[in-house]
PyMOL Python script that loads the backbone (N, CA, C, O; Angstrom):
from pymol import cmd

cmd.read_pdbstr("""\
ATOM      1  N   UNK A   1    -131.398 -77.401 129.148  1.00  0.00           N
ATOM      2  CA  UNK A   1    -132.302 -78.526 129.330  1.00  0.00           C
ATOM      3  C   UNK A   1    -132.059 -79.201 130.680  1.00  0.00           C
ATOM      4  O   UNK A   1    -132.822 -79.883 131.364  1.00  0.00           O
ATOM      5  N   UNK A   2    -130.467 -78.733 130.931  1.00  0.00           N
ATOM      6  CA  UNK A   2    -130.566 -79.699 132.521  1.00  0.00           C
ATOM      7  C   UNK A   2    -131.328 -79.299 133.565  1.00  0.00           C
ATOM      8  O   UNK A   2    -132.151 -79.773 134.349  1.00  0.00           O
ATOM      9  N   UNK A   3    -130.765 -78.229 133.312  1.00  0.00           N
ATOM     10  CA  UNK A   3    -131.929 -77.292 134.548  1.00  0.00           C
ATOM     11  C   UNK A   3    -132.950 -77.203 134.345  1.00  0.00           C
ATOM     12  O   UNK A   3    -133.400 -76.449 135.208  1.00  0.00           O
ATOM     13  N   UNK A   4    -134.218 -77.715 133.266  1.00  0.00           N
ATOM     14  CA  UNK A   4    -135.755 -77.606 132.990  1.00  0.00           C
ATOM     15  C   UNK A   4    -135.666 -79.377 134.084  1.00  0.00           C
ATOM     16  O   UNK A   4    -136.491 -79.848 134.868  1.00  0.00           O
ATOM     17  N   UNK A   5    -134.562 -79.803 133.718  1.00  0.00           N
ATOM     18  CA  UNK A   5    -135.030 -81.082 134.331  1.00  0.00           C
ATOM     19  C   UNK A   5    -134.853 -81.120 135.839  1.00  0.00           C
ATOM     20  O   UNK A   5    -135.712 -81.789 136.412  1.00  0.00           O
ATOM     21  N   UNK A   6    -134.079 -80.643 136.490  1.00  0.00           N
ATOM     22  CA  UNK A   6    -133.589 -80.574 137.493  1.00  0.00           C
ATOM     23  C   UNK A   6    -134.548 -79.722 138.173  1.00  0.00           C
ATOM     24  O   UNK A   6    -134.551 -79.942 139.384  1.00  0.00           O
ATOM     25  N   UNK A   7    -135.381 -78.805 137.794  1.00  0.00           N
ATOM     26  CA  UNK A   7    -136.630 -78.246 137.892  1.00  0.00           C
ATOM     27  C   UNK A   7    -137.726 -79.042 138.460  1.00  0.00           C
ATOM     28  O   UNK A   7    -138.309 -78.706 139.491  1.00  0.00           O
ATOM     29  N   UNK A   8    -137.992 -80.051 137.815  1.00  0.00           N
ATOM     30  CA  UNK A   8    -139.107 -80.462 137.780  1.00  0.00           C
ATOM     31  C   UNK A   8    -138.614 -81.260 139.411  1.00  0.00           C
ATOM     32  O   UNK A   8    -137.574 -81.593 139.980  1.00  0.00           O
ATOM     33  N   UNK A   9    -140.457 -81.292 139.723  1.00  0.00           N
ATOM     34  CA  UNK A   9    -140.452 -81.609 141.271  1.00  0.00           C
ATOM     35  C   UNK A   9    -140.481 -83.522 141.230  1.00  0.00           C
ATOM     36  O   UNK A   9    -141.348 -84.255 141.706  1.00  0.00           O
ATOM     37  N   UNK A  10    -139.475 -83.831 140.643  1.00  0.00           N
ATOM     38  CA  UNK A  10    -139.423 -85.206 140.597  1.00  0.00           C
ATOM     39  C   UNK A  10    -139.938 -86.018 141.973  1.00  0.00           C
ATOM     40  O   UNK A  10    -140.980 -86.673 141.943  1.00  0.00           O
ATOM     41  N   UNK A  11    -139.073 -85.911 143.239  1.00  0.00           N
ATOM     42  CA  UNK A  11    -139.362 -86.595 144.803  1.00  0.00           C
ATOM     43  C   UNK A  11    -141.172 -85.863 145.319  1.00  0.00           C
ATOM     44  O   UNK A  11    -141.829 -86.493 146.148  1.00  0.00           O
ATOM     45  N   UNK A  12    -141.674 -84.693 144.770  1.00  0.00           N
ATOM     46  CA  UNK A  12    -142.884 -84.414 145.347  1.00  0.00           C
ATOM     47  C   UNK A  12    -143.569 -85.416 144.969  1.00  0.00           C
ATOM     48  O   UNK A  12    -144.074 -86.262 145.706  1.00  0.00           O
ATOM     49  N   UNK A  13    -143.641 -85.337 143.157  1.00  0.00           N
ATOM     50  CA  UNK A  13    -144.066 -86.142 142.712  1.00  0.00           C
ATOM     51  C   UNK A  13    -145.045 -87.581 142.650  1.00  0.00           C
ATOM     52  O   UNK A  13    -146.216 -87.956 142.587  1.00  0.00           O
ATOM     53  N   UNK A  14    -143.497 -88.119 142.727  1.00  0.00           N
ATOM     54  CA  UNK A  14    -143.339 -89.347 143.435  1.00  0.00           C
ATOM     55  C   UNK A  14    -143.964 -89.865 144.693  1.00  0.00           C
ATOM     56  O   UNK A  14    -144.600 -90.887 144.954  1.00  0.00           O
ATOM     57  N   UNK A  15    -143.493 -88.607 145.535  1.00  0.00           N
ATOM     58  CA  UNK A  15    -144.354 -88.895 146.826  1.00  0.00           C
ATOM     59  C   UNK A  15    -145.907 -88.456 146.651  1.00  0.00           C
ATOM     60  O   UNK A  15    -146.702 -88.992 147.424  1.00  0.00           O
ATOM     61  N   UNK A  16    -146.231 -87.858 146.039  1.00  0.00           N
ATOM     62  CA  UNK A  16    -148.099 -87.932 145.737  1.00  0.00           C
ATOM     63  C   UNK A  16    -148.532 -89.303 145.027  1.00  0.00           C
ATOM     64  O   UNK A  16    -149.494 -89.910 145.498  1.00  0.00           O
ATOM     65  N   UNK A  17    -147.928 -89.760 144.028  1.00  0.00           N
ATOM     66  CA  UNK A  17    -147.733 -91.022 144.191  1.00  0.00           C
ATOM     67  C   UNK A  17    -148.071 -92.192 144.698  1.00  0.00           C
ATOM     68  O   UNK A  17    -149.080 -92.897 144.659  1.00  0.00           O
ATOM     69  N   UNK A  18    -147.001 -92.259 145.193  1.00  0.00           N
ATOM     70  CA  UNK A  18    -147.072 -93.003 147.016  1.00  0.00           C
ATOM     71  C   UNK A  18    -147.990 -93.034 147.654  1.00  0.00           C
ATOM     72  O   UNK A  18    -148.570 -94.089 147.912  1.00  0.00           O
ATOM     73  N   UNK A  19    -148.418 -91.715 148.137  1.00  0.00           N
ATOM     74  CA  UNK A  19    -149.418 -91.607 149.250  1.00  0.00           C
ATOM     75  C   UNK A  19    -150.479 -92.032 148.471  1.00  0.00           C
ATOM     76  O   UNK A  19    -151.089 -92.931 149.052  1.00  0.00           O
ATOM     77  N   UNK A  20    -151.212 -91.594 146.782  1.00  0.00           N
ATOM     78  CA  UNK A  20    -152.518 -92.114 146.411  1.00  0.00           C
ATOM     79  C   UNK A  20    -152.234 -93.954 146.213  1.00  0.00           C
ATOM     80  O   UNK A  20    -153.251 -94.625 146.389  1.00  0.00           O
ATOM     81  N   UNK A  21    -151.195 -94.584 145.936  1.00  0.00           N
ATOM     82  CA  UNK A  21    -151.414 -95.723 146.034  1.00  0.00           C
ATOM     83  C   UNK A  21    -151.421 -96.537 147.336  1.00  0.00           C
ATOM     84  O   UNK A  21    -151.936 -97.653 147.393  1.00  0.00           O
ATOM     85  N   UNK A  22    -150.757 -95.861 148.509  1.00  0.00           N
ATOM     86  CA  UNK A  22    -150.698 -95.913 149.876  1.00  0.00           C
ATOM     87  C   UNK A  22    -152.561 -95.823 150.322  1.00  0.00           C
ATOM     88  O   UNK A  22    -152.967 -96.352 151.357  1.00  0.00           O
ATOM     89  N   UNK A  23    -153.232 -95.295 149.635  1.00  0.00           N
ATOM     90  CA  UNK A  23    -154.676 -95.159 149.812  1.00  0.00           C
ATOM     91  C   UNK A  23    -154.735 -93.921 151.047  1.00  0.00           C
ATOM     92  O   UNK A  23    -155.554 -93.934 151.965  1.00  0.00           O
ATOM     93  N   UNK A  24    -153.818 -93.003 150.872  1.00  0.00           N
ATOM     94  CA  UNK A  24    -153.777 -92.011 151.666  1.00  0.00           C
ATOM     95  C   UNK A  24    -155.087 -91.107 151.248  1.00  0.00           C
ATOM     96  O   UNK A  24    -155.540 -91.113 150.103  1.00  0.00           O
ATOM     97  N   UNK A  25    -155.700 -90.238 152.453  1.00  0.00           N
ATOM     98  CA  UNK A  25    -157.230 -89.371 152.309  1.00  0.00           C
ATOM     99  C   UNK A  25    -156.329 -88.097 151.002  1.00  0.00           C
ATOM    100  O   UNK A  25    -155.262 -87.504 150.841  1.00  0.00           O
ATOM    101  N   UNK A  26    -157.405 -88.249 150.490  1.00  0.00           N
ATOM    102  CA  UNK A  26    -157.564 -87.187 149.825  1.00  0.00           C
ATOM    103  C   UNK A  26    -156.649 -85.530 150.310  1.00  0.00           C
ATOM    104  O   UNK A  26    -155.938 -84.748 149.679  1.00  0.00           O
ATOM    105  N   UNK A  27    -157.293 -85.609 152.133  1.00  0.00           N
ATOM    106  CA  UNK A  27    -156.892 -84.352 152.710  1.00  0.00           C
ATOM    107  C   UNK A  27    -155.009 -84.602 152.719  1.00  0.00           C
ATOM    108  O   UNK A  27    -154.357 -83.637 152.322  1.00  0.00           O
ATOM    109  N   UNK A  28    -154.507 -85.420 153.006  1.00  0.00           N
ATOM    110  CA  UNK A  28    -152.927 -85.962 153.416  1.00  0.00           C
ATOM    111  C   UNK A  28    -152.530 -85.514 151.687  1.00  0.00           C
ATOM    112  O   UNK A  28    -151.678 -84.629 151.609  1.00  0.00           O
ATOM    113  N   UNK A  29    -152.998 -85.976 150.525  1.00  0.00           N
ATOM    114  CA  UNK A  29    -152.135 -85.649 149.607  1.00  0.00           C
ATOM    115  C   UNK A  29    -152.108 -84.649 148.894  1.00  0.00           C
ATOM    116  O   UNK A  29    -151.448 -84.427 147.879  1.00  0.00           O
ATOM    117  N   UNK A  30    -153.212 -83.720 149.706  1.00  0.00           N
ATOM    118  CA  UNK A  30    -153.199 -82.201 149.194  1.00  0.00           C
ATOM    119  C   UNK A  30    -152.290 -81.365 150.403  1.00  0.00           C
ATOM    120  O   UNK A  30    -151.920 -80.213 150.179  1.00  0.00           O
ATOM    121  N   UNK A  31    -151.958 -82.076 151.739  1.00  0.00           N
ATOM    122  CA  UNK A  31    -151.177 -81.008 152.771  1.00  0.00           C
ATOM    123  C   UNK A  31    -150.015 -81.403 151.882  1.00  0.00           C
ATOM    124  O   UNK A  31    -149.584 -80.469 151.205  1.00  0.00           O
ATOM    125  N   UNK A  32    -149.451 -82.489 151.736  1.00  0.00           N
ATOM    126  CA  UNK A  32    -147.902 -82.749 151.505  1.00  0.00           C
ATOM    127  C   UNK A  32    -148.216 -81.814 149.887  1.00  0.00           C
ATOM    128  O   UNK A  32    -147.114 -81.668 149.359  1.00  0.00           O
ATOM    129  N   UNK A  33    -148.932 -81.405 149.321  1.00  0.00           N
ATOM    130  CA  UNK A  33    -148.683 -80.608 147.675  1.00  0.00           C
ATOM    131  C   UNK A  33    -148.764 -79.137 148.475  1.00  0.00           C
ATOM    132  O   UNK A  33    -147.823 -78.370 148.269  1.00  0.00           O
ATOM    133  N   UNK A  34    -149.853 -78.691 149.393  1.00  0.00           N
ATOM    134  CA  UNK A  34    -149.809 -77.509 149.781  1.00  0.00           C
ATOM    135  C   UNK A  34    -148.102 -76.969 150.661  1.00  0.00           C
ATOM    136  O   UNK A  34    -147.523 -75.892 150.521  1.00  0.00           O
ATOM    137  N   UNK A  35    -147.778 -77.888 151.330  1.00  0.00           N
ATOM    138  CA  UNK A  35    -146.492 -77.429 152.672  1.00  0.00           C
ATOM    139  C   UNK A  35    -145.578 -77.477 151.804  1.00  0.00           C
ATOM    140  O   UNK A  35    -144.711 -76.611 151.914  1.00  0.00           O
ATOM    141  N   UNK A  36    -145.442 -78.507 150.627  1.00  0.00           N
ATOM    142  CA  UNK A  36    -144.044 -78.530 149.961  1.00  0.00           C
ATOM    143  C   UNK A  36    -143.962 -77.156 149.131  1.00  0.00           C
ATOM    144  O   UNK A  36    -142.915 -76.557 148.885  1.00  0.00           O
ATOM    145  N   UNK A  37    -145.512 -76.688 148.668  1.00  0.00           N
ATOM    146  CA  UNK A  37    -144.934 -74.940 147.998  1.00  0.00           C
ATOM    147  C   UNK A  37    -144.689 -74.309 148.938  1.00  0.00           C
ATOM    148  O   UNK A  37    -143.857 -73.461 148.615  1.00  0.00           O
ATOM    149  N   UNK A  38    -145.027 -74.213 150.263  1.00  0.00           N
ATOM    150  CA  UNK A  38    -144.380 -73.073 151.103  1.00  0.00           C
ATOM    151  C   UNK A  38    -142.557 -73.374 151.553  1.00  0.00           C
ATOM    152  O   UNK A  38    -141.752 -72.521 151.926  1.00  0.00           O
ATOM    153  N   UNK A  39    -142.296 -75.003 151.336  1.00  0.00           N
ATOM    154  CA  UNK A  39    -141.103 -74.834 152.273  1.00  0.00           C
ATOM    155  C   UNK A  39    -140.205 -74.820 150.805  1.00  0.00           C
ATOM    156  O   UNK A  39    -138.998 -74.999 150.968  1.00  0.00           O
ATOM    157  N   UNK A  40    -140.496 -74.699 149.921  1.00  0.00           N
ATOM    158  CA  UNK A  40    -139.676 -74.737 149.037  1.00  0.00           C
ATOM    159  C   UNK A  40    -139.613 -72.719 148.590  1.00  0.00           C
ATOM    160  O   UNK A  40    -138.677 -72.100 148.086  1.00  0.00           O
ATOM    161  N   UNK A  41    -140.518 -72.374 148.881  1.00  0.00           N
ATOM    162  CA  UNK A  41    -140.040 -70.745 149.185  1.00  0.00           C
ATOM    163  C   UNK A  41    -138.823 -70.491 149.169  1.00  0.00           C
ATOM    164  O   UNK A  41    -138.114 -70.179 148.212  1.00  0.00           O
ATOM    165  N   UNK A  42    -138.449 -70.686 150.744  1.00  0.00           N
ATOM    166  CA  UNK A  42    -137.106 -70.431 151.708  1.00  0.00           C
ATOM    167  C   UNK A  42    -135.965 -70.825 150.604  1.00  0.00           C
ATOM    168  O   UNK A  42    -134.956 -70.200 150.282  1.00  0.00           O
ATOM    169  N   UNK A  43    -136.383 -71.858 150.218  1.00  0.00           N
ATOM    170  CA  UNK A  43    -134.832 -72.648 149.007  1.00  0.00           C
ATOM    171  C   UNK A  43    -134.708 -71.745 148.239  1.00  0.00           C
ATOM    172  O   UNK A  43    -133.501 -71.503 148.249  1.00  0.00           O
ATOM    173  N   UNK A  44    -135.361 -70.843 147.329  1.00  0.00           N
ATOM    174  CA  UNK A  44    -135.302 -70.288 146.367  1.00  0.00           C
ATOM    175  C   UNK A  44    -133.773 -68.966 145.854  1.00  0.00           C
ATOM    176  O   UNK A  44    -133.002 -68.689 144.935  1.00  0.00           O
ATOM    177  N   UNK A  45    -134.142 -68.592 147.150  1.00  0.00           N
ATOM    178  CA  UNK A  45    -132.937 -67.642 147.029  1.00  0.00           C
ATOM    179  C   UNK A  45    -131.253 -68.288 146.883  1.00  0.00           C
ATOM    180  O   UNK A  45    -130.401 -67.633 146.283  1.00  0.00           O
ATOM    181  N   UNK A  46    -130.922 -69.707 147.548  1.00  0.00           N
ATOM    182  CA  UNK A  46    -129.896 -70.648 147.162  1.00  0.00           C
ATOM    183  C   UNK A  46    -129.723 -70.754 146.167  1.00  0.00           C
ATOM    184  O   UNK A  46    -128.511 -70.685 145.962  1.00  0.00           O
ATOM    185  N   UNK A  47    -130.491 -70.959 144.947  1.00  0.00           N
ATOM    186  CA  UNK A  47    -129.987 -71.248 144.051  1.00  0.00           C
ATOM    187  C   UNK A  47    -129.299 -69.435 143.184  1.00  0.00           C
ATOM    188  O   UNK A  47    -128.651 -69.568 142.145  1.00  0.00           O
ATOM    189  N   UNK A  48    -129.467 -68.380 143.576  1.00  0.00           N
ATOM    190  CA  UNK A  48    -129.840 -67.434 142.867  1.00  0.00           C
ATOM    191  C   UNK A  48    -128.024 -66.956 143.527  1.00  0.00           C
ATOM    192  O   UNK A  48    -127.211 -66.359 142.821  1.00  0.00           O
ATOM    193  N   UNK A  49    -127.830 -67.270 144.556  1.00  0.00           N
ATOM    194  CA  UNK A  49    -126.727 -66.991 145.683  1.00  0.00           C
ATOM    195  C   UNK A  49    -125.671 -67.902 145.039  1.00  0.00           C
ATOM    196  O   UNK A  49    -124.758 -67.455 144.344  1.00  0.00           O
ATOM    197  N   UNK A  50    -125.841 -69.163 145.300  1.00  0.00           N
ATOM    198  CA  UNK A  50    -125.170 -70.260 145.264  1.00  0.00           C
ATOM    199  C   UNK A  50    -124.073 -69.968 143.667  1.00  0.00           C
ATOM    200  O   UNK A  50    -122.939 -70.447 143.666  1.00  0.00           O
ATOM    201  N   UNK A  51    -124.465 -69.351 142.712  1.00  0.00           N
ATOM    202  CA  UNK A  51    -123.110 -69.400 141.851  1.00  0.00           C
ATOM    203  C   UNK A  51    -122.302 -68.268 141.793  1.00  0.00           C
ATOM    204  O   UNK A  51    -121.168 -68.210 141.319  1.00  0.00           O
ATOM    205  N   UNK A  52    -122.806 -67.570 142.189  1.00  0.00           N
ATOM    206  CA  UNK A  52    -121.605 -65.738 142.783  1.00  0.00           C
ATOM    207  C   UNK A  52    -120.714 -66.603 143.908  1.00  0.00           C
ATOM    208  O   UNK A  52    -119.518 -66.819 143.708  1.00  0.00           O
ATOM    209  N   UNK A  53    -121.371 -67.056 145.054  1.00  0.00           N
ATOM    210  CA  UNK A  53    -120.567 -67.739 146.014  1.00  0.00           C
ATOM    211  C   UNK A  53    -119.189 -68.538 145.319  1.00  0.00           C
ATOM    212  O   UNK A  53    -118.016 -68.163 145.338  1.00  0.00           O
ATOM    213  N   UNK A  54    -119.823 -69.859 144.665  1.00  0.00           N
ATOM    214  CA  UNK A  54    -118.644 -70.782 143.788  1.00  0.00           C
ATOM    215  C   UNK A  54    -118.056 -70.173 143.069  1.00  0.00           C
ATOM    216  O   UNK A  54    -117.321 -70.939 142.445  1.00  0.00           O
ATOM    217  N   UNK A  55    -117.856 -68.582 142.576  1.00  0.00           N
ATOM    218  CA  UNK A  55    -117.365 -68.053 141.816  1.00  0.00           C
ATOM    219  C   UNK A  55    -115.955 -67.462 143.204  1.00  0.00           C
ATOM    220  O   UNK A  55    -114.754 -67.400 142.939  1.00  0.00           O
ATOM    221  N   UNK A  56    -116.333 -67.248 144.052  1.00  0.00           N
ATOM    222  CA  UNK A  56    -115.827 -66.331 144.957  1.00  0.00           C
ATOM    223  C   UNK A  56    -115.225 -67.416 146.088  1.00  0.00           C
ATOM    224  O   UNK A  56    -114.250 -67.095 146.766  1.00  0.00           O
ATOM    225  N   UNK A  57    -115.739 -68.450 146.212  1.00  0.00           N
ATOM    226  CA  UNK A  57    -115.206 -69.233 147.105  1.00  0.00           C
ATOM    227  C   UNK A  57    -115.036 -70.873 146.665  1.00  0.00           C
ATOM    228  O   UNK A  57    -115.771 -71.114 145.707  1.00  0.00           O
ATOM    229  N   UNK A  58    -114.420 -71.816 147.023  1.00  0.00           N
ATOM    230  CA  UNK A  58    -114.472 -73.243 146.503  1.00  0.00           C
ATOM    231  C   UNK A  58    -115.534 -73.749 146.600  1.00  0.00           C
ATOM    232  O   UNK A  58    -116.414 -73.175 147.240  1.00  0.00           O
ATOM    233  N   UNK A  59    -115.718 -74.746 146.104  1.00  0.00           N
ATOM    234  CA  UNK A  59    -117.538 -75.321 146.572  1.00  0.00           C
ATOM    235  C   UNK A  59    -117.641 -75.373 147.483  1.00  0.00           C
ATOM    236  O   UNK A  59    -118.446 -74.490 147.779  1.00  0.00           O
ATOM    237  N   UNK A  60    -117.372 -75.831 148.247  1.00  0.00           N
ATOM    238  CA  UNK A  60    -117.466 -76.771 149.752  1.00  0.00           C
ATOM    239  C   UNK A  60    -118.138 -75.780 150.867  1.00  0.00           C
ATOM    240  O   UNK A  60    -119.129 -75.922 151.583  1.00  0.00           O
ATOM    241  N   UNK A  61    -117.232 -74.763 150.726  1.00  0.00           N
ATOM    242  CA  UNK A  61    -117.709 -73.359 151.810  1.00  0.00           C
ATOM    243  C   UNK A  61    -119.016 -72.462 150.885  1.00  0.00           C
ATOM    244  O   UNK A  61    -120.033 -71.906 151.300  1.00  0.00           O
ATOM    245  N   UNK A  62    -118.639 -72.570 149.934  1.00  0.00           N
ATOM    246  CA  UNK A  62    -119.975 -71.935 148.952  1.00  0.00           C
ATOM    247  C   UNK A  62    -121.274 -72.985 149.417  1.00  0.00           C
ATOM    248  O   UNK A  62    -122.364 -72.438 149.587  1.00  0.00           O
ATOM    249  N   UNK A  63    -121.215 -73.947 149.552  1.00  0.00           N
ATOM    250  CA  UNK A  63    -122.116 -75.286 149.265  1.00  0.00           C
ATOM    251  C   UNK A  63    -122.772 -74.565 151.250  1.00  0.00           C
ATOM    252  O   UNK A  63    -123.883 -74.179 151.613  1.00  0.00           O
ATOM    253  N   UNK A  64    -121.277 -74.708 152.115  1.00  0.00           N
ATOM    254  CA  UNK A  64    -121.543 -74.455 153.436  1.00  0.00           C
ATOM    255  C   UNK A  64    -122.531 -73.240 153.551  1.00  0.00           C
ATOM    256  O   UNK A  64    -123.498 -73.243 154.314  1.00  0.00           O
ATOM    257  N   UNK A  65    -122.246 -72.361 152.848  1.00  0.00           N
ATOM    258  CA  UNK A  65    -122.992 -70.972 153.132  1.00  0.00           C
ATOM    259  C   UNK A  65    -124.053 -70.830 152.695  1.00  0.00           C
ATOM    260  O   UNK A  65    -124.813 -70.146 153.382  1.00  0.00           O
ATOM    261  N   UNK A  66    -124.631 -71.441 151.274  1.00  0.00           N
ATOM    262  CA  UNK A  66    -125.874 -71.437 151.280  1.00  0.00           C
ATOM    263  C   UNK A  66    -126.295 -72.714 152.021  1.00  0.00           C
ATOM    264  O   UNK A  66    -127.401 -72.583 151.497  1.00  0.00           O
ATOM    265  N   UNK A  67    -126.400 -73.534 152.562  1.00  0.00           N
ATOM    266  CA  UNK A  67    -126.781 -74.364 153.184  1.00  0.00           C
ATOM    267  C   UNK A  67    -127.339 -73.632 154.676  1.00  0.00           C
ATOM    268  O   UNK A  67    -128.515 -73.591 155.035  1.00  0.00           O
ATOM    269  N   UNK A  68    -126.433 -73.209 155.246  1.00  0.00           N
ATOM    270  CA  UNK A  68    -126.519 -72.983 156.618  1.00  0.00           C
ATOM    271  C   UNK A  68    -127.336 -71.706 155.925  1.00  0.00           C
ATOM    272  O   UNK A  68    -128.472 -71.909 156.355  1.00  0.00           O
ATOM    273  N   UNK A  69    -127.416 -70.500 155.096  1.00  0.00           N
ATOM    274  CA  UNK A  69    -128.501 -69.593 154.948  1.00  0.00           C
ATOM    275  C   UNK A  69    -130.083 -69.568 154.480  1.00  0.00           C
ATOM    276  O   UNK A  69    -130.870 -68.630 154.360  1.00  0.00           O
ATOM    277  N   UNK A  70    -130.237 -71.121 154.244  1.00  0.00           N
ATOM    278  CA  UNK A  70    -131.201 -71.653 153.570  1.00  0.00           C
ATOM    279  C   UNK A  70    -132.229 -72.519 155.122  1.00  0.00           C
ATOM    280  O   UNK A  70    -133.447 -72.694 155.101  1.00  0.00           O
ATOM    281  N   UNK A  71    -131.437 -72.851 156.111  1.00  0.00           N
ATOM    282  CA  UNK A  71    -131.737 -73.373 157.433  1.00  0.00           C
ATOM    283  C   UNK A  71    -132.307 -71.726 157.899  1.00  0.00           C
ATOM    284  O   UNK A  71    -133.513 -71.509 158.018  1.00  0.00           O
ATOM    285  N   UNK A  72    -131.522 -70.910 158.074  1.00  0.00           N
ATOM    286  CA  UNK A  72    -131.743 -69.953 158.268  1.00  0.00           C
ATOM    287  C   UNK A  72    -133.428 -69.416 158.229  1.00  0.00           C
ATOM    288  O   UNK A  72    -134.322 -69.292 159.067  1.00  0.00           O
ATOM    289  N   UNK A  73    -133.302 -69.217 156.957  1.00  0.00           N
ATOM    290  CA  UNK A  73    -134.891 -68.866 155.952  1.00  0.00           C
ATOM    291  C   UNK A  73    -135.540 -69.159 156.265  1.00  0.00           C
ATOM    292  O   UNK A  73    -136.523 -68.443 156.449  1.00  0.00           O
ATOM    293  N   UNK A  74    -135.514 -70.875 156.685  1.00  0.00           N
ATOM    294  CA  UNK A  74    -136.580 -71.718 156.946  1.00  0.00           C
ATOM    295  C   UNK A  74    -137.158 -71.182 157.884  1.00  0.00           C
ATOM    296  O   UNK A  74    -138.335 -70.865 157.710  1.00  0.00           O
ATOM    297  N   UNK A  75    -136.567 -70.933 159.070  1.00  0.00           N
ATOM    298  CA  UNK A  75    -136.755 -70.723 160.314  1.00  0.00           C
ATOM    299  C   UNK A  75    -137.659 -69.004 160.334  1.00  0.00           C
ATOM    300  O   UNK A  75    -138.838 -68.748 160.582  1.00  0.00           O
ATOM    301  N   UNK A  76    -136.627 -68.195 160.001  1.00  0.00           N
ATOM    302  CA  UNK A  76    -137.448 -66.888 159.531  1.00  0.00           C
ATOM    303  C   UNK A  76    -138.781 -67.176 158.736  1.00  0.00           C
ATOM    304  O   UNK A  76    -139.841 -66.644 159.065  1.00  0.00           O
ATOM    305  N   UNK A  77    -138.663 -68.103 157.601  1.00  0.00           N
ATOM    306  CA  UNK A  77    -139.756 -67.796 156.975  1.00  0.00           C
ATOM    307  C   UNK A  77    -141.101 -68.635 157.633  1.00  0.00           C
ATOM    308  O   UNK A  77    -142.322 -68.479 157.611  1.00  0.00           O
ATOM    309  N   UNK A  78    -140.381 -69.372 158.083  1.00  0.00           N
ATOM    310  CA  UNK A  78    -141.434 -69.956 159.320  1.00  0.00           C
ATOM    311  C   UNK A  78    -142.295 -69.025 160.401  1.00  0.00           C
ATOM    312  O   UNK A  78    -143.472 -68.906 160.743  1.00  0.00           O
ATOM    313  N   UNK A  79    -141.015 -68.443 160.731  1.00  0.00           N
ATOM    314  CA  UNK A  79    -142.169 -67.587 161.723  1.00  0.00           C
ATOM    315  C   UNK A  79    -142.516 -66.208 161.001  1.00  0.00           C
ATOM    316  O   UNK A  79    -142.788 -65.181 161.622  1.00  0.00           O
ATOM    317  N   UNK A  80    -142.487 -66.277 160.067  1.00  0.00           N
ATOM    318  CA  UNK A  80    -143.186 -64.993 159.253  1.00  0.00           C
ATOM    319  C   UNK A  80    -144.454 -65.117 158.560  1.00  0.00           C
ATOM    320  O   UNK A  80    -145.346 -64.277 158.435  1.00  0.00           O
ATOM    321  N   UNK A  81    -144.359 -66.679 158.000  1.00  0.00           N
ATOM    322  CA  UNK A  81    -145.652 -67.131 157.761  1.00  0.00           C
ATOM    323  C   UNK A  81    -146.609 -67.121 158.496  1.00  0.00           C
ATOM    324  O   UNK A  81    -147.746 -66.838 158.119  1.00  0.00           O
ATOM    325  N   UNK A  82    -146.146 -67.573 160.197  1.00  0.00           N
ATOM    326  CA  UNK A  82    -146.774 -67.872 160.949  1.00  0.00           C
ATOM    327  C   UNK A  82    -147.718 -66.660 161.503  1.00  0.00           C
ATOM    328  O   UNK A  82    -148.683 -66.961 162.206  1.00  0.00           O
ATOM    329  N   UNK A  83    -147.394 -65.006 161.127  1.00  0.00           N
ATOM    330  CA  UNK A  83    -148.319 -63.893 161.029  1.00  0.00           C
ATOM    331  C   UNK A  83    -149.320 -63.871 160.469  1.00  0.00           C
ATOM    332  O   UNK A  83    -150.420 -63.495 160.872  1.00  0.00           O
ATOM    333  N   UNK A  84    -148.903 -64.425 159.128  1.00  0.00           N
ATOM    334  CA  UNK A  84    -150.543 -64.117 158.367  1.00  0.00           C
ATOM    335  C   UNK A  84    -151.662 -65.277 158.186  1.00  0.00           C
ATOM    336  O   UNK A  84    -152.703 -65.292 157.529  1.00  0.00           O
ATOM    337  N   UNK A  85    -150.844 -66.561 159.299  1.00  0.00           N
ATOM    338  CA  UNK A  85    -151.633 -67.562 159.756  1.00  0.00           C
ATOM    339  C   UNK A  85    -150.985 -68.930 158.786  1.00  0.00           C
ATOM    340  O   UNK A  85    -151.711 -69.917 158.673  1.00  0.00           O
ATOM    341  N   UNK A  86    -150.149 -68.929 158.375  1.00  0.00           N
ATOM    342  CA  UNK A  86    -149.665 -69.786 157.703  1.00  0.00           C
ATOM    343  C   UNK A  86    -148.850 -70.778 158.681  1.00  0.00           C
ATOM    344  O   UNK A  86    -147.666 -70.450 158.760  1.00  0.00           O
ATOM    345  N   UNK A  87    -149.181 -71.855 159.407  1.00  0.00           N
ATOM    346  CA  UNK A  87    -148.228 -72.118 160.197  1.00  0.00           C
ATOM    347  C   UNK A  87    -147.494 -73.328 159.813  1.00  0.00           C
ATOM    348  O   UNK A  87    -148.064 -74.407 159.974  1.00  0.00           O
ATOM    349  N   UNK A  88    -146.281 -73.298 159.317  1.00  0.00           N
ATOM    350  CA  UNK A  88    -145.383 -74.370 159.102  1.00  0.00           C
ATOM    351  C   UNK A  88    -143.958 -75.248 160.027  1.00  0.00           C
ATOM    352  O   UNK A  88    -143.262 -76.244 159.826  1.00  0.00           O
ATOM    353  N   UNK A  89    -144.079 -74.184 161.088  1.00  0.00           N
ATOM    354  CA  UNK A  89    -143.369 -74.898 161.858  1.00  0.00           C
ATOM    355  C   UNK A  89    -143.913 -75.418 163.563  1.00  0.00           C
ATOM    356  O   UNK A  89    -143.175 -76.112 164.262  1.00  0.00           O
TER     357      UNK A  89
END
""", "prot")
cmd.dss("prot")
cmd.show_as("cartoon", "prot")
cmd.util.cbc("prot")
cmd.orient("prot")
């Protein structure tokens, strides 16, 4: 159950939220729902990594390695998107 909760996109949320009581356009609170599924892509593989790592190393450097491989992604998956016209960075 923690993880159904920890799941849920609580801060997107929130921030759609925001922006419709902010009286943000229509177009602004569909980019921030559209960009947050692409950049949350790149994260995906962290979590899948991240407990073989803590198994194999202390948190801290486990925590370090997917962190810094997740910056990584971004960047790759940035400019990979950016082929089939997806441009996020």
């Amino acid at each position: 159950m923690g993880g159904f909760l920890a799941a849920l996109p609580i801060i997107t949320i929130l921030t759609l939220i925001w922006l419709k009581i902010d009286k943000a356009s229509s177009e602004k609170i569909s980019n921030h729902a559209y960009y947050t599924f692409w950049y949350v892509l790149p994260t995906l593989p962290m979590f899948l990594i991240f407990p073989k790592l803590n198994q194999k190393f202390d948190f801290w450097p486990a925590l370090t390695i997917c962190i810094t491989g997740t910056i990584l992604l971004f960047f790759l998956f940035g400019y990979l998107s950016g082929k089939f016209g997806i441009k996020l960075l």
